[in-house]
N, CA, C and O atoms as a DFTB+ gen file, in Angstrom:
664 C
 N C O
     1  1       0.823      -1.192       0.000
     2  2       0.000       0.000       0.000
     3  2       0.867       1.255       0.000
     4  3       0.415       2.266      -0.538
     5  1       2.061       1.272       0.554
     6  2       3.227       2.316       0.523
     7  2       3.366       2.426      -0.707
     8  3       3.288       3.531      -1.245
     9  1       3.649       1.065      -1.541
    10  2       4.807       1.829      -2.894
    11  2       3.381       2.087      -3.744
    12  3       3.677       2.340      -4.912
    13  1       2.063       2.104      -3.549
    14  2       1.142       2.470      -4.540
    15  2       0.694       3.515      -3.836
    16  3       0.065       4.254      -4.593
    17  1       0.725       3.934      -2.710
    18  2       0.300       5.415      -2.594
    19  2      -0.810       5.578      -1.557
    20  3      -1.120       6.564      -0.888
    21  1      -1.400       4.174      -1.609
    22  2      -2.882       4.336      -0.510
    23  2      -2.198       5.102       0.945
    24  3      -2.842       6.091       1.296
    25  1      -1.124       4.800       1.716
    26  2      -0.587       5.078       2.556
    27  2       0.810       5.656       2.355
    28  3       1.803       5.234       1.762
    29  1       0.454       7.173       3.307
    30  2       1.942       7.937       2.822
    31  2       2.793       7.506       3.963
    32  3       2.422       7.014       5.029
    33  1       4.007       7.779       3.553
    34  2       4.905       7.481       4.399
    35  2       5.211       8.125       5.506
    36  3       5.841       9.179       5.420
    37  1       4.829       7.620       6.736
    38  2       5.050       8.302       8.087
    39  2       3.653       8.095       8.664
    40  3       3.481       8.210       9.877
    41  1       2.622       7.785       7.816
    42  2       1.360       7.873       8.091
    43  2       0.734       6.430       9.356
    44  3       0.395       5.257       9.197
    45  1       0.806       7.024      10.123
    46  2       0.320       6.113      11.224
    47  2      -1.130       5.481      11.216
    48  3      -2.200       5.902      11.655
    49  1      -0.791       4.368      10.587
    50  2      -2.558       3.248      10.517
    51  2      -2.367       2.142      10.889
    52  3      -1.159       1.909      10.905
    53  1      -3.226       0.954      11.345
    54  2      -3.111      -0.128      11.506
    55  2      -4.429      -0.957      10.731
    56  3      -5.567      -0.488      10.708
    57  1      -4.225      -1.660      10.398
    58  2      -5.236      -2.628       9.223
    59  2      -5.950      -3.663      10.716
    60  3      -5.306      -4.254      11.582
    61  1      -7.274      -3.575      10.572
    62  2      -8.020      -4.188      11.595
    63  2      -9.503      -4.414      10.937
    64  3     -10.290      -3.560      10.530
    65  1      -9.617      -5.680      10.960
    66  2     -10.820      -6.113      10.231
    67  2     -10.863      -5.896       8.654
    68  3     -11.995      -5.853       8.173
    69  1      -9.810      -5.756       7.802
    70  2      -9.480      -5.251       6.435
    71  2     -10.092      -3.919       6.283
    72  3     -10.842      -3.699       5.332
    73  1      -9.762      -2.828       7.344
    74  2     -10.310      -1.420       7.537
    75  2      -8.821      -0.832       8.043
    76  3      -8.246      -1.283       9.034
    77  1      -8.314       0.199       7.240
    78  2      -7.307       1.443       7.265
    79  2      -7.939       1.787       8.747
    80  3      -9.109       2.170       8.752
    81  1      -7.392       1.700       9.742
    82  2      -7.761       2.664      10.815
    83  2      -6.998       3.674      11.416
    84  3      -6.123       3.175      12.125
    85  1      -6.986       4.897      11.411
    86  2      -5.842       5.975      11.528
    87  2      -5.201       6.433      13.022
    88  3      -5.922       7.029      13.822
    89  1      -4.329       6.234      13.221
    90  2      -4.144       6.271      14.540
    91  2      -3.974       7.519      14.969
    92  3      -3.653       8.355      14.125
    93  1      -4.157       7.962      16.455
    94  2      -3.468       8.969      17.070
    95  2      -2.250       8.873      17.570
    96  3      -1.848       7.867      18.154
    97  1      -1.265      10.385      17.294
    98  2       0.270      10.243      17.813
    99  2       0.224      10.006      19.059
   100  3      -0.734      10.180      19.812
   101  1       1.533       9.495      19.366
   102  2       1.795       9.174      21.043
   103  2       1.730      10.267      21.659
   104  3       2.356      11.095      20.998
   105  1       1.221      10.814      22.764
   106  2       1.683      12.011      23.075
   107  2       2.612      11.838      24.818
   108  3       2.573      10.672      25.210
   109  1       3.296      12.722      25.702
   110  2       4.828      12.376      26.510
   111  2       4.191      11.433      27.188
   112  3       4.929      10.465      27.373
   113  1       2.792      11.268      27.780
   114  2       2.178      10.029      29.239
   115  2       2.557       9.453      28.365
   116  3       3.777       9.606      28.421
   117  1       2.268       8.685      27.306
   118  2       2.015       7.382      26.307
   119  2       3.285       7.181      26.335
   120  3       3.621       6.209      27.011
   121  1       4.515       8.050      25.587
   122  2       5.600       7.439      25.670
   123  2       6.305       6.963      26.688
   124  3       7.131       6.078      26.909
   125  1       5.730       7.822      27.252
   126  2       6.624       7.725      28.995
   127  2       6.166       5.999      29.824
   128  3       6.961       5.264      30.410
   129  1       5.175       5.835      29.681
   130  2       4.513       4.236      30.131
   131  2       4.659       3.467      29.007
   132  3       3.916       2.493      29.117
   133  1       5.193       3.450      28.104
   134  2       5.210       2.977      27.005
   135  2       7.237       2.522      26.672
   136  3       7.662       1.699      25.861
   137  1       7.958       3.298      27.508
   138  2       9.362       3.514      27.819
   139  2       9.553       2.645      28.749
   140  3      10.432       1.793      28.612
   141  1       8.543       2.717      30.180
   142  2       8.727       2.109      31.504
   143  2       8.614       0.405      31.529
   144  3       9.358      -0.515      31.867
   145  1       7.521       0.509      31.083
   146  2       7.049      -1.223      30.287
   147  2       8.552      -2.142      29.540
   148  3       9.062      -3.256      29.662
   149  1       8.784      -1.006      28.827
   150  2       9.884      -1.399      27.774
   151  2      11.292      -2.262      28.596
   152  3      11.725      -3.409      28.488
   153  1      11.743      -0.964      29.504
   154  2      12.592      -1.141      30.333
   155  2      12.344      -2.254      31.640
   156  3      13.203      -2.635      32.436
   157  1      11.091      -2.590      31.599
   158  2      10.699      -3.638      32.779
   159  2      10.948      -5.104      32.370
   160  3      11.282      -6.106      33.003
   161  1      10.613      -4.817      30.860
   162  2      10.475      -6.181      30.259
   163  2      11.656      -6.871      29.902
   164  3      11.773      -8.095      29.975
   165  1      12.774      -5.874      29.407
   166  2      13.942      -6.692      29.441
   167  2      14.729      -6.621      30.388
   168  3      15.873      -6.946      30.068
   169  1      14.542      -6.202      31.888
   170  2      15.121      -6.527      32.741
   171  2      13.961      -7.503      33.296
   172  3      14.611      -7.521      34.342
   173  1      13.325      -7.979      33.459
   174  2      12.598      -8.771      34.013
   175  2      12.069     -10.293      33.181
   176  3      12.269     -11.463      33.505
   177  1      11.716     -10.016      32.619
   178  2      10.969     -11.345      31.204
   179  2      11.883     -12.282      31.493
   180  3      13.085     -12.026      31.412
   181  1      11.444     -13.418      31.847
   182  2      12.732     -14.781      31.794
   183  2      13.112     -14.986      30.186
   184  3      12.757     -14.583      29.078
   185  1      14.130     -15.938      30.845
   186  2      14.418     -15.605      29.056
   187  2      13.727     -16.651      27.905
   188  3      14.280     -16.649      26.805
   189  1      12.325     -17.715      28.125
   190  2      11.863     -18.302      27.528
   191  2      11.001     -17.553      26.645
   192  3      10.307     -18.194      25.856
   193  1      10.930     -16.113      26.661
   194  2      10.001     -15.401      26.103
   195  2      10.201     -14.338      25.759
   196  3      10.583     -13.717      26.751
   197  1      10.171     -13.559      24.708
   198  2      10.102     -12.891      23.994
   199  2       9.440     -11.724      23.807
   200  3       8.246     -11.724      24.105
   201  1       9.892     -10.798      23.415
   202  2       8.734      -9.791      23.303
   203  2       8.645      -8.449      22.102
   204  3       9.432      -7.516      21.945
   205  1       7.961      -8.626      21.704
   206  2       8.163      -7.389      20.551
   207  2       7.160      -6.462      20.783
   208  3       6.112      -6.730      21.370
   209  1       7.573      -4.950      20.157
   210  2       6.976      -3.569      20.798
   211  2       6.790      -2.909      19.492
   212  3       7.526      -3.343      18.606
   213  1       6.129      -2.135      19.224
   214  2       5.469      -0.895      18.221
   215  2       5.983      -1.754      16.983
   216  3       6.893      -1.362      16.253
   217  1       5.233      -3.110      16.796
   218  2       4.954      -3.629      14.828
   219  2       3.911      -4.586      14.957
   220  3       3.209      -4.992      15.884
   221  1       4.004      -4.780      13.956
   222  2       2.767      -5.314      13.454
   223  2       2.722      -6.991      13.723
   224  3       3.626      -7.755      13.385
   225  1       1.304      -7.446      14.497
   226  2       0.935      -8.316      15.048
   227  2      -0.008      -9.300      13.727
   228  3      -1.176      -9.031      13.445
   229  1       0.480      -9.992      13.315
   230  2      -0.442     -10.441      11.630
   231  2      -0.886     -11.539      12.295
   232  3      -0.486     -12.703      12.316
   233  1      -1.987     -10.843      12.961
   234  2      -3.482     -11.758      13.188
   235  2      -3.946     -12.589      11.795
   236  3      -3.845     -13.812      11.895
   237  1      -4.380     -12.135      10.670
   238  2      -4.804     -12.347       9.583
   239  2      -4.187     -11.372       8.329
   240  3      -3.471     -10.385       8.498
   241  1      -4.675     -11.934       6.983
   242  2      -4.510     -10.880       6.309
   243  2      -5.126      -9.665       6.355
   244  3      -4.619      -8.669       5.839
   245  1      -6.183      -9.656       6.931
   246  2      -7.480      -8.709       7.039
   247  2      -7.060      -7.973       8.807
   248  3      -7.959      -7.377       9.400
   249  1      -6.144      -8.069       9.236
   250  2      -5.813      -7.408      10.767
   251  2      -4.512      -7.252      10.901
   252  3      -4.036      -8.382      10.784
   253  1      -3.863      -6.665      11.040
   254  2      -2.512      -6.653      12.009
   255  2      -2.586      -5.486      12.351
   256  3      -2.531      -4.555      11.548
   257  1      -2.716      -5.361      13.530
   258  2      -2.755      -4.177      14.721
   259  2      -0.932      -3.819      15.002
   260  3       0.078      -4.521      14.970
   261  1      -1.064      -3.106      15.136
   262  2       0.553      -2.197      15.582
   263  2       0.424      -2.379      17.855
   264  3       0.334      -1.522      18.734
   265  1       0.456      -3.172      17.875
   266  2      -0.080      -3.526      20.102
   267  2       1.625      -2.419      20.321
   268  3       2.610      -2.440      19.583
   269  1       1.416      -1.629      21.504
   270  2       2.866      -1.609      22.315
   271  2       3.792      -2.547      22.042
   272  3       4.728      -2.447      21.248
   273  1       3.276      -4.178      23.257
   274  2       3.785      -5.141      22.963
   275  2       2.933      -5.814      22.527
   276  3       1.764      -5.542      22.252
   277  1       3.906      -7.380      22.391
   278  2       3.325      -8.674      22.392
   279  2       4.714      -9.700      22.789
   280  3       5.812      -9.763      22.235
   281  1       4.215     -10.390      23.872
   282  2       4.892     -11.531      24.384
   283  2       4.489     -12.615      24.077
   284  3       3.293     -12.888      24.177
   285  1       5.465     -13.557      23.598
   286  2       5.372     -14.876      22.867
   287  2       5.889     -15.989      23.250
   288  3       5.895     -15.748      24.457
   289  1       6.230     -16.790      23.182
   290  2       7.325     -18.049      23.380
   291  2       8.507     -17.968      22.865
   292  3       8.439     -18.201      21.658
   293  1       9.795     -17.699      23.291
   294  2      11.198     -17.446      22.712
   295  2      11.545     -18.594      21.419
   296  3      12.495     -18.754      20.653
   297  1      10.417     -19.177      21.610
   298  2      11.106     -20.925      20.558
   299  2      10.392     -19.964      18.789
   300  3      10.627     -20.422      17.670
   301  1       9.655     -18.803      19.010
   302  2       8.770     -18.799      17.807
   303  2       9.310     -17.329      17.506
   304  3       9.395     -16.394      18.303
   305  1       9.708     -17.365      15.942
   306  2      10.102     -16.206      15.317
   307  2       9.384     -14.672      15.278
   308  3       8.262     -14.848      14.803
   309  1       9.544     -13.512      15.530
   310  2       8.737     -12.492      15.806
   311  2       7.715     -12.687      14.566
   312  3       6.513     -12.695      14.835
   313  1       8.090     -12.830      13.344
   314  2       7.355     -12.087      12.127
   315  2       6.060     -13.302      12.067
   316  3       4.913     -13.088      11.673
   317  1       6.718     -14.864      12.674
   318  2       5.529     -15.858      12.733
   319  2       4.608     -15.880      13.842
   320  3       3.512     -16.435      13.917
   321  1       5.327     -15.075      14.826
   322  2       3.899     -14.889      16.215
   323  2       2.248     -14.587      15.655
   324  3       2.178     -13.785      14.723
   325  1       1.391     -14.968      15.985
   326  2       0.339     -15.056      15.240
   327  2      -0.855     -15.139      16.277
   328  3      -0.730     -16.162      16.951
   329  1      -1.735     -14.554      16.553
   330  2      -2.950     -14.826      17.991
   331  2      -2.643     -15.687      18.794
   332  3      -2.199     -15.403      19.906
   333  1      -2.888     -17.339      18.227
   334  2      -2.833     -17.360      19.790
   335  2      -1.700     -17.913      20.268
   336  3      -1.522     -18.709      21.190
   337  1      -0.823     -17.289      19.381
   338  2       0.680     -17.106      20.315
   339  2       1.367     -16.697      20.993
   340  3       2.462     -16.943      21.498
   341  1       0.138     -15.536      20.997
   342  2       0.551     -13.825      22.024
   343  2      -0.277     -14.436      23.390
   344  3      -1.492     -14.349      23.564
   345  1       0.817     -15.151      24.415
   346  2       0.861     -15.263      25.187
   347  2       0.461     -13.661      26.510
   348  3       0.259     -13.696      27.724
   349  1       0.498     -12.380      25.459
   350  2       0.036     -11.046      26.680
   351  2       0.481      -9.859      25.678
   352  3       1.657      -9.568      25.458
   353  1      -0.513      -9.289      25.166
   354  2      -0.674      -8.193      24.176
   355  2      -1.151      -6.783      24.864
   356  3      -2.279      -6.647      25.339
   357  1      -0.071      -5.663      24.860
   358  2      -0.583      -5.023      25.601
   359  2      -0.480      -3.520      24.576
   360  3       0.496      -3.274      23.867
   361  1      -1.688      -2.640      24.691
   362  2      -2.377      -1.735      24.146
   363  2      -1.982      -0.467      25.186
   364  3      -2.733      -0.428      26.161
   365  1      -0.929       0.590      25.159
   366  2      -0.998       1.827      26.134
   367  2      -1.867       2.523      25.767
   368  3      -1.348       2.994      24.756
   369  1      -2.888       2.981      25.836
   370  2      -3.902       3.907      25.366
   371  2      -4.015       5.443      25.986
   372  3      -4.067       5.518      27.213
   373  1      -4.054       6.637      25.240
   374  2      -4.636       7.729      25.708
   375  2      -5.482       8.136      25.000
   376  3      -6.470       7.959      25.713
   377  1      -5.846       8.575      24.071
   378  2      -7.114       8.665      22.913
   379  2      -7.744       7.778      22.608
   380  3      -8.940       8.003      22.430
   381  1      -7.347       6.683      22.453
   382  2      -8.009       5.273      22.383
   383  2      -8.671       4.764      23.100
   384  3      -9.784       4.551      22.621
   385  1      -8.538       4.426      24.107
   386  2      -9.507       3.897      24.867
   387  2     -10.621       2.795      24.283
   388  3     -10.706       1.591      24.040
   389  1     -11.264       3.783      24.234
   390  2     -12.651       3.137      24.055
   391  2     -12.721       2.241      22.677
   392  3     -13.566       1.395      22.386
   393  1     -11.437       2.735      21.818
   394  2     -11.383       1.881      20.582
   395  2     -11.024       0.348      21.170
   396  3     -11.623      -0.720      21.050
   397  1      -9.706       0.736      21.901
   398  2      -8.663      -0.479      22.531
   399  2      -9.926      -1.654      23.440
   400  3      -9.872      -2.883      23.485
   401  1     -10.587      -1.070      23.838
   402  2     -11.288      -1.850      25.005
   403  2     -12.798      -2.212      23.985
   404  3     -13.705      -2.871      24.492
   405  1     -12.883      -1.801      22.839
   406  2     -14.293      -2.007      22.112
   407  2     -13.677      -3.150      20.993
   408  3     -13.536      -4.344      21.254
   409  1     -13.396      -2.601      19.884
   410  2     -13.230      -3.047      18.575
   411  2     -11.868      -4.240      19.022
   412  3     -11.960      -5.468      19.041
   413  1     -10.934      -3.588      19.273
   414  2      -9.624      -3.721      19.540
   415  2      -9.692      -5.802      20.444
   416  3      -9.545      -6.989      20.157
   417  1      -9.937      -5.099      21.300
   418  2     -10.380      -6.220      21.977
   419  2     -11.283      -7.574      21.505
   420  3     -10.942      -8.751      21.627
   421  1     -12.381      -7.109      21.001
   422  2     -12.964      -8.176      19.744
   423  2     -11.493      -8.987      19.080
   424  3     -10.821      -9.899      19.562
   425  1     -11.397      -8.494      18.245
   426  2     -10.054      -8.702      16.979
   427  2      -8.860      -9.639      17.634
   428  3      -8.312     -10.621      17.133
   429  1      -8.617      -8.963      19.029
   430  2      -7.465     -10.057      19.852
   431  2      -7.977     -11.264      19.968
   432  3      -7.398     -12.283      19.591
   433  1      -9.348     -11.219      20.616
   434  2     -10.246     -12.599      21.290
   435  2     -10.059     -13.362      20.243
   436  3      -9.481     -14.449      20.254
   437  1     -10.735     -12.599      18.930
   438  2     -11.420     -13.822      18.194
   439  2     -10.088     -14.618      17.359
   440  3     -10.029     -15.729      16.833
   441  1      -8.790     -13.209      17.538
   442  2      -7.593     -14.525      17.079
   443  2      -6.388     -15.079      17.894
   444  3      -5.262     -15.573      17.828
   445  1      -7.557     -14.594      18.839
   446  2      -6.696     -16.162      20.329
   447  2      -6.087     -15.654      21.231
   448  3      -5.718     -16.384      22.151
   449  1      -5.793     -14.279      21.260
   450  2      -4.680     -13.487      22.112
   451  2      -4.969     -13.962      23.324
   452  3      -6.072     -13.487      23.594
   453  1      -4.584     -14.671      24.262
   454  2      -4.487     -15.042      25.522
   455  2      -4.937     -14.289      26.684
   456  3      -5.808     -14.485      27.532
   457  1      -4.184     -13.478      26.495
   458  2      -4.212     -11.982      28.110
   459  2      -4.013     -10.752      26.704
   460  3      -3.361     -10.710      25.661
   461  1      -4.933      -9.921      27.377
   462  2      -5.131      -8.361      26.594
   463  2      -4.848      -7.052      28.193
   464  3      -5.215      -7.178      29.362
   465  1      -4.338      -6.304      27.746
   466  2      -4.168      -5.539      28.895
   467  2      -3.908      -4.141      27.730
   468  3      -3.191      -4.029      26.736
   469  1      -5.381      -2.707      28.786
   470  2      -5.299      -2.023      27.978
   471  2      -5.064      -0.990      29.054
   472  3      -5.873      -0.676      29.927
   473  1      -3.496      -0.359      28.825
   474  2      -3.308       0.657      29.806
   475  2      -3.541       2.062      29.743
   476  3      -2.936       3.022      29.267
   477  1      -4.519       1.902      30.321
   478  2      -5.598       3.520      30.595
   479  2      -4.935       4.659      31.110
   480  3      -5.454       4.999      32.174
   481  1      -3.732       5.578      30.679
   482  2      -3.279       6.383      31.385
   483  2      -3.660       7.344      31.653
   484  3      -2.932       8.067      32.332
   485  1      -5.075       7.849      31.222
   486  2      -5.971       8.891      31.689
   487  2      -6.655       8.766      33.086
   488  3      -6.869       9.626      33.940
   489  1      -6.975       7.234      33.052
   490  2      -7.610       6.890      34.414
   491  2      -6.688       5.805      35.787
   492  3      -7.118       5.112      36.709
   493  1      -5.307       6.131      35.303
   494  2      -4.348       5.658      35.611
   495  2      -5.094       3.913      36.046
   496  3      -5.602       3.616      37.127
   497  1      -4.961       3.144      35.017
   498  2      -5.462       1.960      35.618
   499  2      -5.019       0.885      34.134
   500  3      -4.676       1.134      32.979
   501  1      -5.222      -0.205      34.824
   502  2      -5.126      -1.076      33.240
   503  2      -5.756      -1.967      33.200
   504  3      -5.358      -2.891      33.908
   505  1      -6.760      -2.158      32.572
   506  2      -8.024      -3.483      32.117
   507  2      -7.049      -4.337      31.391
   508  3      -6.325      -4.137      30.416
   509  1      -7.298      -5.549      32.326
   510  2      -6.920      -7.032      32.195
   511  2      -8.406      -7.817      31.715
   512  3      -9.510      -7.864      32.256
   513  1      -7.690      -8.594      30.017
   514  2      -9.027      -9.547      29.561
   515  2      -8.149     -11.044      30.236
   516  3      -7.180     -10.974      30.992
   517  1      -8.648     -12.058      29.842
   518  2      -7.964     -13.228      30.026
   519  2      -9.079     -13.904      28.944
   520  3     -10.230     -13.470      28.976
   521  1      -8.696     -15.044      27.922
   522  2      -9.598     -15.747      26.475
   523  2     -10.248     -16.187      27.459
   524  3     -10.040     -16.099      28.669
   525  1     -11.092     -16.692      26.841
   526  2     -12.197     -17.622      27.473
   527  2     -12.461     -18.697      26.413
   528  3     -12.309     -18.528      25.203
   529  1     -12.849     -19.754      26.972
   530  2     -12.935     -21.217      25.646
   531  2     -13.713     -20.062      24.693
   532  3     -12.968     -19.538      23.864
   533  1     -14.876     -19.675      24.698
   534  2     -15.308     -19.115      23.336
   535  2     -14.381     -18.184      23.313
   536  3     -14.732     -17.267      24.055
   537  1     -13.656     -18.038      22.959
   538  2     -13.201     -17.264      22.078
   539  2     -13.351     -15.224      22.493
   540  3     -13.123     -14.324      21.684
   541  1     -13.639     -15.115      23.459
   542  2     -14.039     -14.011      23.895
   543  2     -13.650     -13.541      25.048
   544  3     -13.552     -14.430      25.894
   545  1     -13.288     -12.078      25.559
   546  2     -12.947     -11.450      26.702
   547  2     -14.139     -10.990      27.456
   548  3     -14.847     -10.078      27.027
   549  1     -14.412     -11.714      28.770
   550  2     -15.463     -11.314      29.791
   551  2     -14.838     -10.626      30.860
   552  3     -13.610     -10.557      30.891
   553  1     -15.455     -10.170      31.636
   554  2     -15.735      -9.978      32.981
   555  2     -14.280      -9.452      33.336
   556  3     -13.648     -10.033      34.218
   557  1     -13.634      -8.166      32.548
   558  2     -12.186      -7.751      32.437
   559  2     -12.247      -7.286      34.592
   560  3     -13.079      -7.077      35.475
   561  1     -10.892      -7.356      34.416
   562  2     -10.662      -6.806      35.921
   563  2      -9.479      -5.744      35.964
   564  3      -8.271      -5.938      35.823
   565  1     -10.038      -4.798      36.154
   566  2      -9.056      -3.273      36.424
   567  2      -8.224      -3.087      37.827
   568  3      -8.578      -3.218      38.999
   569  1      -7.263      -2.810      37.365
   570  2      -5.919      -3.161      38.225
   571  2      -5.238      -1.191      38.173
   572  3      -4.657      -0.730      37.190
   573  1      -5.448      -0.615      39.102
   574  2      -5.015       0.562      39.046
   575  2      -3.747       0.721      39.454
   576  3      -3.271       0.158      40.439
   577  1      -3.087       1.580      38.629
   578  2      -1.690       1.832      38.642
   579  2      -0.715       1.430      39.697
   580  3       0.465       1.255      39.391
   581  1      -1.193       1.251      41.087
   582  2      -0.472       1.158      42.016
   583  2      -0.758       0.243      42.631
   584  3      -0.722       0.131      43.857
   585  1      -1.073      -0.508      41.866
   586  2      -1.761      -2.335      42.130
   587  2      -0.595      -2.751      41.681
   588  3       0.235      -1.998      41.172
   589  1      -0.445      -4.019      41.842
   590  2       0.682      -4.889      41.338
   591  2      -0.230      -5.719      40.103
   592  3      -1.333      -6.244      40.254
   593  1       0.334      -5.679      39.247
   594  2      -0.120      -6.704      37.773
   595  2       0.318      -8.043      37.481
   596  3       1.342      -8.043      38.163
   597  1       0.277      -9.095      36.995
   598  2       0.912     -10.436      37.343
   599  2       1.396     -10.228      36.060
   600  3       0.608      -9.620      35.335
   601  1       2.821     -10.659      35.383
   602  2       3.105     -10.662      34.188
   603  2       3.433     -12.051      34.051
   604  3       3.419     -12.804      35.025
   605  1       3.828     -12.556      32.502
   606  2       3.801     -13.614      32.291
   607  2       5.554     -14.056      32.465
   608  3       6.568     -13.508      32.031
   609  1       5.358     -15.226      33.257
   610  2       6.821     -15.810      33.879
   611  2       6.447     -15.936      35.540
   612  3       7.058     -16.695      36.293
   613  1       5.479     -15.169      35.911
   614  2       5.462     -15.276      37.415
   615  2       5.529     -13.962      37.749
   616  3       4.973     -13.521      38.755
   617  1       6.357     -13.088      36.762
   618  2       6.889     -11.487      37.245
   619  2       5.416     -10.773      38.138
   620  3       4.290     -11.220      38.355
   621  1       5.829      -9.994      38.346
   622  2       4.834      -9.080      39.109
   623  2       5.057      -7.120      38.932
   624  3       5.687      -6.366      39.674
   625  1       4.536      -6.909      38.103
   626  2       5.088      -5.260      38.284
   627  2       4.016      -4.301      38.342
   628  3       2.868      -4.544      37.969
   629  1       4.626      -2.622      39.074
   630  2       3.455      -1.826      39.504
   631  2       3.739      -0.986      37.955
   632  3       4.878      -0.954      37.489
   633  1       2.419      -0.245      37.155
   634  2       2.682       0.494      36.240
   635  2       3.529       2.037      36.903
   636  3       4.484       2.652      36.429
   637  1       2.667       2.313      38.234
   638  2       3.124       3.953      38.968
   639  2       4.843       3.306      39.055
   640  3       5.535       4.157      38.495
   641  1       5.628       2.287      39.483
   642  2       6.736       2.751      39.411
   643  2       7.563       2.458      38.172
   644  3       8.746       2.189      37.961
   645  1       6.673       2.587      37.573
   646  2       8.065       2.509      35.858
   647  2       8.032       3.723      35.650
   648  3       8.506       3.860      34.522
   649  1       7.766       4.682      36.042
   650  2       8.294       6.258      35.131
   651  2       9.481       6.630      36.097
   652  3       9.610       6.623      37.321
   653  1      10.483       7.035      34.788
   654  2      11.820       7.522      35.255
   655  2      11.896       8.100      36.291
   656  3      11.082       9.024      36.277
   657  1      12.498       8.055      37.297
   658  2      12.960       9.093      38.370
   659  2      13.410      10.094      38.184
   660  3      14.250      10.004      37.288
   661  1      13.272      11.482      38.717
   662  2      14.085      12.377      38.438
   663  2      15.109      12.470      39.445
   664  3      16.007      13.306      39.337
């Protein structure tokens, strides 16, 4: 879609449901929890697992979402990670929201994503899905910033202390 023009270059979209959807820029909260995460994960993540940040997740031909992350199994190549390989897909949201926790969320379920976590930095909190045999995210449970979160390996981390110290 680049070298024909549909999409200019620099142009921030992610393909979801075979729909162009246009994103909003990061703005400093987003990067800043979006930095902290980063830095948690490779000091922390055992090393059976993997994790890739800001690309593209090829659910289908018709989806690949751009997630923060996605954590996988270290045995499986980034570009072949595929739903329900994403062992914990996580969405930082500030404009989004309601996309991340509506549409967004659908699209993970139905291609297997395991654990969805959508971090709300407006309402300092982060909605945890977990699959369910159908195929679907119920009964999410919100974990506010200064809660401890369970990550995958056993880890345990608070979102309030990943921003840099001054």
């Amino acid at each position: 879609m680049l070298r024909t023009g549909v999409i200019k270059h620099r142009e921030k979209v992610e393909l979801l449901g075979g729909e162009l959807i246009e994103m909003s820029p990061q703005g400093p909260l987003h990067w800043n929890v979006t930095y902290g995460l980063s830095r948690w994960f490779r000091r922390n993540l055992p090393s059976e697992f993997g994790v890739a940040s800001q690309g593209p997740l090829r659910l289908s031909d018709y989806s690949q979402p751009e997630p923060e992350f996605v954590v996988f199994s270290d045995q499986i190549e980034v570009n072949d990670v595929r739903g329900p390989d994403a062992i914990l897909v996580i969405e930082v949201a500030d404009s989004s929201v309601e996309f991340d926790l509506g549409a967004k969320a659908q699209v993970y379920a139905q291609h297997g994503g395991r654990e969805y976590w959508v971090v709300d930095i407006n309402k300092q909190r982060t909605v945890v899905h977990h699959l369910g045999a159908d195929r679907a995210y119920r009964d999410p449970q919100v974990v506010l910033f200064d809660q401890p979160l369970s990550a995958p390996g056993g880890g345990s981390l608070i979102i309030a202390d990943l921003a840099p110290k001054a």
